[in-house]
C-alpha positions in Angstrom: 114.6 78.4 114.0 116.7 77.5 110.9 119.7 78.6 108.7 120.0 77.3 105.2 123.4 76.7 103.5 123.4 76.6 99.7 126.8 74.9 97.9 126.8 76.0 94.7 128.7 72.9 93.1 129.6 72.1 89.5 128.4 68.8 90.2 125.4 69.1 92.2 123.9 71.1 94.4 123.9 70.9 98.3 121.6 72.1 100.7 121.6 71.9 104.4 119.6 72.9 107.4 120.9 73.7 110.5 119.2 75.1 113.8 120.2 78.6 114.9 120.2 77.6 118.5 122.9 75.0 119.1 124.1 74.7 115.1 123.7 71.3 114.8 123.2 69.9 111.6 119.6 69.0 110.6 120.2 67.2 106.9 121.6 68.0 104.1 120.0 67.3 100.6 121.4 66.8 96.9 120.3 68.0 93.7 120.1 66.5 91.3 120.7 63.0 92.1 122.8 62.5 89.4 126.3 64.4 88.8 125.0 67.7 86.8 126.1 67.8 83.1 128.7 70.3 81.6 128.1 72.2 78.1 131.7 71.4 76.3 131.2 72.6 72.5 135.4 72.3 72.1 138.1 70.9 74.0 138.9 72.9 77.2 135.2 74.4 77.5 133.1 73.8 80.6 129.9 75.5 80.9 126.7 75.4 82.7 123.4 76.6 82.8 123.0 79.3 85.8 118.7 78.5 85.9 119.9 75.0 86.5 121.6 75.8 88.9 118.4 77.7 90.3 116.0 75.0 89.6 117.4 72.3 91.5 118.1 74.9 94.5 114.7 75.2 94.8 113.7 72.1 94.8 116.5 71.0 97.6 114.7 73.5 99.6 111.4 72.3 98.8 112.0 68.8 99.8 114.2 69.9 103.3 110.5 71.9 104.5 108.5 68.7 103.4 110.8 66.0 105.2 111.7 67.8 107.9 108.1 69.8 108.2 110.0 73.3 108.3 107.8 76.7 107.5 109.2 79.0 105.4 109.5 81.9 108.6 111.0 79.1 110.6 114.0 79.8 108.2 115.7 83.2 109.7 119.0 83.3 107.4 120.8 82.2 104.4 124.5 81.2 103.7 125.8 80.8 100.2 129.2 78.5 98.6 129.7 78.2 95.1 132.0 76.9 92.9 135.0 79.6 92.4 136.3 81.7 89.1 132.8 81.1 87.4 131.3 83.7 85.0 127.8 84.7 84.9 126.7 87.7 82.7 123.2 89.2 82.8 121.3 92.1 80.7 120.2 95.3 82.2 116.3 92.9 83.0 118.6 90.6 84.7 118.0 87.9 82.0 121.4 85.5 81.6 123.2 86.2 78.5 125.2 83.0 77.7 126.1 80.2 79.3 128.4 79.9 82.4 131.9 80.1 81.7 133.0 77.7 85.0 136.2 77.1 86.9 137.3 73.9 85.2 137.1 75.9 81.4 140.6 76.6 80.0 140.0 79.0 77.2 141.0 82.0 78.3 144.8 80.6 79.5 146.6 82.7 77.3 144.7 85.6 77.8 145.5 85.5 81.0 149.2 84.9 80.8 149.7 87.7 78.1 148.0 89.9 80.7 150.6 88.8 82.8 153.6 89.4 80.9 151.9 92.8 79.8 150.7 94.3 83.1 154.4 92.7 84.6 155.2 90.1 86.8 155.5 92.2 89.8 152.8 94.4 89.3 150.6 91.4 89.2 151.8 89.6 92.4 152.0 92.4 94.7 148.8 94.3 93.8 146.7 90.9 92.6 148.4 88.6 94.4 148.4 86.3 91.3 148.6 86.1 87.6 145.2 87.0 85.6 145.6 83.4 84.7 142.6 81.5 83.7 140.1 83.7 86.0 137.1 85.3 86.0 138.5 88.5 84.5 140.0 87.2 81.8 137.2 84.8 80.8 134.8 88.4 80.9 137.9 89.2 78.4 137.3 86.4 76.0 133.8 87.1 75.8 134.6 90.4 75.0 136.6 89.3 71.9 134.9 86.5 70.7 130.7 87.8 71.6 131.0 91.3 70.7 127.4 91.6 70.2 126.5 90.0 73.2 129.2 91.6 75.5 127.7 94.7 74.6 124.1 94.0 76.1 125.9 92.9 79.4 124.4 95.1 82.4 126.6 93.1 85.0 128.5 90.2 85.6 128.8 87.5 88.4 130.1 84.9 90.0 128.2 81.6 90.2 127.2 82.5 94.2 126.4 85.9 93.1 123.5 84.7 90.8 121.9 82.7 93.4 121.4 85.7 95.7 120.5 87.6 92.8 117.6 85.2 91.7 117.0 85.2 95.7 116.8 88.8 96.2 116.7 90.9 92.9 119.9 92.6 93.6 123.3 92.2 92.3 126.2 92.5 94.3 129.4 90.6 95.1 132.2 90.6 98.0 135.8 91.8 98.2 136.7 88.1 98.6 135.0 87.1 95.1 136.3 89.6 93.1 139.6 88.7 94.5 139.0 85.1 93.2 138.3 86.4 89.6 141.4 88.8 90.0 139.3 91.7 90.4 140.8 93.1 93.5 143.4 95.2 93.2 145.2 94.4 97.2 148.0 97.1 97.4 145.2 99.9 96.5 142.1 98.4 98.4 139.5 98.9 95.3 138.6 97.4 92.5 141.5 96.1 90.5 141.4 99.2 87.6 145.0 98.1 86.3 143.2 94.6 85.0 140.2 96.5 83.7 142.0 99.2 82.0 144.5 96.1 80.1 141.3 94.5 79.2 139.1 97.2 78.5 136.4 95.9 80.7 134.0 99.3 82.2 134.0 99.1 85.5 130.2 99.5 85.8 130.1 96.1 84.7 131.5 94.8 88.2 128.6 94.6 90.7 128.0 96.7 94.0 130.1 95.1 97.0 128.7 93.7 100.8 130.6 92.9 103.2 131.2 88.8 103.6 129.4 88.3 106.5 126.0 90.7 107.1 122.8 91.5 105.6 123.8 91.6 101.8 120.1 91.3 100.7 116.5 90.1 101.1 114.5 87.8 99.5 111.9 89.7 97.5 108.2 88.1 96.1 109.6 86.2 93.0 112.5 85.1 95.3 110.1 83.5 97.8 107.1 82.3 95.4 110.0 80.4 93.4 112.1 79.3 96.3 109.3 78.4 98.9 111.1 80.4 101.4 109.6 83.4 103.1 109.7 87.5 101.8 112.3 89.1 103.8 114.5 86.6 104.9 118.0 88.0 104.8 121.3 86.9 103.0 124.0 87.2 105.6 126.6 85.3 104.0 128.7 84.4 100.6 131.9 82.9 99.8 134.1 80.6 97.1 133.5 77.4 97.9 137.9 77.0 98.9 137.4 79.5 101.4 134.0 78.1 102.9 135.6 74.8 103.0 138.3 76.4 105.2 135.3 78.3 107.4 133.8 75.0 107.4 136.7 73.7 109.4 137.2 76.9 111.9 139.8 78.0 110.0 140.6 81.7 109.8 143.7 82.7 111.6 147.5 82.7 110.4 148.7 79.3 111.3 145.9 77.5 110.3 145.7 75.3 107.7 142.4 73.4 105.9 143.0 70.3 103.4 140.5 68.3 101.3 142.1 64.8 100.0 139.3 63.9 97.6 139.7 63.3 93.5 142.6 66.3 93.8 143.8 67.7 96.8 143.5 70.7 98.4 145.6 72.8 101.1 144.3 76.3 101.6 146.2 78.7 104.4 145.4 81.5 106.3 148.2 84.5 106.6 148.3 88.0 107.7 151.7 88.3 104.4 150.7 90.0 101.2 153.6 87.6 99.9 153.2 85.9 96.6 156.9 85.5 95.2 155.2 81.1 94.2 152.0 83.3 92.5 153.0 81.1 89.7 152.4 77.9 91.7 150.1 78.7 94.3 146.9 81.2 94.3 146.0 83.7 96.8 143.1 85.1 97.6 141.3 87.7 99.9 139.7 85.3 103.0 136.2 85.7 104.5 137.3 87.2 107.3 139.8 89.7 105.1 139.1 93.5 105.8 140.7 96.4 104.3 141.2 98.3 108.0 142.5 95.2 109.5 145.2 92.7 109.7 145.5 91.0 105.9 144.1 87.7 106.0 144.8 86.1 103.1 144.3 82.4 102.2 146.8 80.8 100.1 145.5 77.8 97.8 147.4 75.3 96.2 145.8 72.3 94.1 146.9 69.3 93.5 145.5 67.0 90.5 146.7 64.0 90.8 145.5 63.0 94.5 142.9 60.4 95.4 142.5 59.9 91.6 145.4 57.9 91.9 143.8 55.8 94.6 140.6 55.6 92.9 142.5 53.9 90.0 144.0 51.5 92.1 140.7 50.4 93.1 139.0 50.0 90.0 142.1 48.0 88.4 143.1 46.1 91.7 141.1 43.1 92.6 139.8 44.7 95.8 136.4 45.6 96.8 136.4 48.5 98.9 138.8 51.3 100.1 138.7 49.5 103.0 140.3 46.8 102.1 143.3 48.4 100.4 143.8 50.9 103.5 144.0 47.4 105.9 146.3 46.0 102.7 148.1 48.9 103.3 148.7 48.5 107.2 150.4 45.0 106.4 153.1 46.8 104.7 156.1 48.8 106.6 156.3 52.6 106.4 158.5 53.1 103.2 156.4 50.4 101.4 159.7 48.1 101.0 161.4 50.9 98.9 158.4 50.6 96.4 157.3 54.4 95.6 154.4 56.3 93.4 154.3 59.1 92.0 150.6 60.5 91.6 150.7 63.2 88.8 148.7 61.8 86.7 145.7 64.0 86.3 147.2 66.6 83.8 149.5 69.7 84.1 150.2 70.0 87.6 149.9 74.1 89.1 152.6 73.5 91.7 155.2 71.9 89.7 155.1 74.6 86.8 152.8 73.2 85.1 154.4 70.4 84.2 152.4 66.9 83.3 154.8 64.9 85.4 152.4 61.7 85.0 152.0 58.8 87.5 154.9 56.9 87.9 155.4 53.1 89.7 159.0 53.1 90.9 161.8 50.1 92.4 158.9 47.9 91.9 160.2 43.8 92.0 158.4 41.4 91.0 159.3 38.7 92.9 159.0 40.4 96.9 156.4 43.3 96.0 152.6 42.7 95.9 149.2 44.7 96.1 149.7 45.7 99.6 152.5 47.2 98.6 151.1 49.4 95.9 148.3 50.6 98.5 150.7 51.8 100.9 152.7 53.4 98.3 150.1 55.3 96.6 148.8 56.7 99.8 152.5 57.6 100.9 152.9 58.5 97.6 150.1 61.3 97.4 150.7 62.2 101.1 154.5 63.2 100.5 152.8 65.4 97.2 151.0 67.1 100.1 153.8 68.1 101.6 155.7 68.9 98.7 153.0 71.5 98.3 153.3 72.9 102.1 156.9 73.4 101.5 156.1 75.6 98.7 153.5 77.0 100.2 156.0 77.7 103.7 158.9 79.6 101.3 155.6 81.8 100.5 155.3 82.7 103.8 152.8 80.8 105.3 153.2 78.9 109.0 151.4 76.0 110.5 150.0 75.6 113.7 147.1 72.7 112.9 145.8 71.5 110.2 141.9 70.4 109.9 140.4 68.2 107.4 137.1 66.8 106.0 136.0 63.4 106.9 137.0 62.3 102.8 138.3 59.3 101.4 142.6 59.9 101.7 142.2 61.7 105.5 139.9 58.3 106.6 143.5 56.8 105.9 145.5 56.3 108.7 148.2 55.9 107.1 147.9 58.8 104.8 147.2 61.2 107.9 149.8 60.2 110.2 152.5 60.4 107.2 151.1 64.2 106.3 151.4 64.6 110.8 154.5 63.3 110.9 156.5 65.3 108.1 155.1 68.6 108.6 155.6 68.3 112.3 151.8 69.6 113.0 148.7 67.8 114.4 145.8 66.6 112.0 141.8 67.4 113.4 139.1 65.3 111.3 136.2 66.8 111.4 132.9 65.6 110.0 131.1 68.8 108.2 130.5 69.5 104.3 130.7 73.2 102.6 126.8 73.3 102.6 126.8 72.8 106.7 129.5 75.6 107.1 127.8 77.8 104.8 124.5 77.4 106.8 126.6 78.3 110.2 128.2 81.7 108.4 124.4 82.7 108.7 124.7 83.4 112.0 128.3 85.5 112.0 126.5 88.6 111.0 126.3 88.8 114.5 130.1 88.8 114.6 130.6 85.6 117.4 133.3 83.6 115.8 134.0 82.2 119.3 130.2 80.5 119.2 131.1 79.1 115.7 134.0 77.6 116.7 132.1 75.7 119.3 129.6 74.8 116.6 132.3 73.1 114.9 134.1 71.6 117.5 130.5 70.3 119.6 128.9 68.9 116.4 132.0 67.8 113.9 134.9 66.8 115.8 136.3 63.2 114.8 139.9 62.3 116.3 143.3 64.1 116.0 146.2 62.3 114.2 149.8 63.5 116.1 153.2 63.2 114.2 154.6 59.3 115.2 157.1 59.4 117.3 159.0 56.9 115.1 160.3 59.9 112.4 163.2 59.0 110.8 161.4 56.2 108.6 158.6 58.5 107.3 161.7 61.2 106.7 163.4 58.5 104.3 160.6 57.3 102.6 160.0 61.2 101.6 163.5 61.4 100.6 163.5 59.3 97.8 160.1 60.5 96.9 161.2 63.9 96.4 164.4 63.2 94.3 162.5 60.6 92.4 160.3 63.4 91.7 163.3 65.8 91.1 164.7 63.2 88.5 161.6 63.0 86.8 161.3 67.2 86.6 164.5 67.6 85.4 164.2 64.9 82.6 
């Protein structure tokens, strides 16, 4: 027997089987090949097409029953990530209304940050934990103002996970944790966040029935299975943002620990039990899978960070090297501090954690004569690393703590060099772990039975790389993020 994890991605979709008896992963399948294409009719607009989005999930899970010779009832449960802050509005026949409205689309910033100034700073960070912002709520508020018409034939809208288990199962519903992503959860009242309606005039019949994270949220019905190829009757037990599956994905749910992506941006997402969010300007915060309203707050506290591995990836398209590789080896040639040669990484737009500020990339106490493209390699992956910790202090004067940090099995945390500096300054061991959103997703399936214990093993039996411990050499890695940080200061304050 089988669960199936769906990752609802802006760039593709994922799809992975994994066996209900020891949760090992089976495969995991892309659609479509290709990166999927966005919908930009002006600058800042990102949209997709939810039936798209559909379309290639069935066929992902038409080609995981033909390679791997699964039956439809040999699949007992289904797990769902998507892509957070997406908006997906349908008519009272469930028929999509508009396009998709996704994460990455910036046009309803200043609706958001009016909201914000109107509703009041505090009122917005101790009952929403954040500002509206650029979120789902306020992007429902643009199409409210701008597609009158069409706002008014909207029966209910959803986030991009939502849709899939709609087209699944027939029925619309959403979590605690997603509406807390779109700002839709109002934390200090445990309902529906009526202050953010009421601002933006939004009826609250618009906002979908909510299930619990983990249970039976639905069934698939006939058109479910006849389009799908899975069986009537197989249950939904799980759906979450794909930020806090990636942190599930990793056995992460308890204060103290910490998950991290170092891909094209970065990613540090913690778990607390504090409703704290005095840096909601710089860091977001959102209700966790495991959150409850009965029960100790667990709250997982996200901070992004642009201009990561896209720094790296630059060096490798403009350097004459042929792999990363090779410039993580040219890197290891070159003594922590990279010979007082330092990078600053911010060079993927407006930074979140620094205020928005577009701080750029930077190349700094490069000389000509002694310094080489070793040294640029260590320095960009010191470089990004010390951003990573720039963030964790931040995200530590919010109220967070660390016990262990795990990470995916991505291109910066395959770095030695890059690990062992994030180790070494935040004083915490590093757990590399080999698992994707779409695996984790498939697991979550099976903690409708409420076993987090068992999925832990999971993780641990099937994923489990090395551990990076802070050097025992310190004082180096302490300078070197020294002069990163006022170099960085100087550059703020300019």
């Amino acid at each position: 027997m089988y669960y199936l994890g769906l990752d609802i991605g802006s760039s593709s979709i994922k799809v992975a089987l994994v066996a209900v008896a020891t949760g090992k992963s089976i495969d995991v399948v892309q659609e479509p090949e290709t990166e999927m294409g966005m919908i930009a009719l002006k600058n800042g607009w990102a949209e997709q097409d939810p039936e798209r989005w559909w379309k290639h999930v069935c066929r992902a899970i038409a080609r995981l029953q033909k390679e791997h010779q699964v039956k439809a009832n040999e699949i007992t449960g289904i797990g769902i990530s998507y892509q957070m802050h997406g908006l997906v509005v349908v008519d009272a026949q469930g028929a999509v209304l508009r396009p998709s409205i996704i994460w990455c689309d910036s046009r309803a910033v200043s609706i958001g940050d009016e909201a914000f100034e109107a509703i009041g700073p505090e009122q917005c960070s101790t009952r929403l934990l954040n500002s509206p912002a650029n979120f789902t709520a306020s992007k429902l508020k643009w199409v409210k103002d701008n597609e009158p018409e069409l706002y008014a034939k909207i029966h209910k809208f959803m986030l991009p996970g939502d849709y899939i288990a709609y087209k699944l199962s027939g029925t619309i519903n959403t979590t605690i944790s997603g509406l807390s992503e779109g700002m839709l959860w109002d934390f200090e009242k445990g309902s529906v966040a009526q202050l953010l309606l009421d601002h933006y005039g939004i009826d609250a019949a618009l906002v979908p029935d909510i299930v619990p994270t983990f249970g039976k949220q639905s069934t698939v019905n006939a058109t479910g299975a006849s389009e799908s190829g899975l069986s009537e009757g197989t249950a939904i037990f799980y759906r979450a943002g794909d930020q806090p599956n990636n942190a599930l994905s990793l056995n992460v749910f308890q204060p103290g620990e910490v998950a991290a992506t170092g891909g094209t941006s970065g990613v540090v997402y913690a778990v607390t039990d504090s409703l704290s969010s005095k840096e909601s300007a710089r860091v977001n915060n959102f209700a966790h899978v495991n959150y409850t309203q009965n029960g100790a707050p667990r709250i997982g506290k996200l901070l992004c960070i642009n201009g990561a591995g896209i720094q790296y990836r630059w060096l490798l398209n403009n350097l004459s090297v042929e792999s990363y590789k090779e410039m993580n080896d040219l890197a290891d040639t070159v003594p922590i501090g990279s010979d007082g040669v330092c990078m600053i990484p911010f060079g993927n737009g407006a930074e979140r954690m620094l205020n928005n500020s577009e701080v750029g990339s930077h190349v700094l106490h490069m000389n000509l004569n002694n310094h080489n493209k070793a040294h640029l390699c260590r320095a960009a992956l010191e470089g990004i690393a010390f951003s990573f910790v720039y963030g964790m202090e931040i995200m530590k004067s919010d109220g967070i703590t660390v016990n262990v940090m795990r990470v995916g099995n991505d291109n910066l945390f395959r770095s030695e060099i890059f690990a062992i500096t994030v180790a070494t300054l935040i004083g915490y061991e590093i757990e590399l772990y080999n698992t994707t959103g779409a695996i984790g997703a498939a697991r979550a399936a099976g903690l409708h039975q409420g076993d987090f214990d068992k999925f832990g093993e999971y993780v641990m039996n099937n994923d489990y790389i090395t551990t990076f411990a802070p050097s025992e050499t310190q004082q180096p890695y302490r300078e070197a993020y020294a002069l990163w940080k006022n170099e960085l200061t100087t550059i703020i304050n300019k």
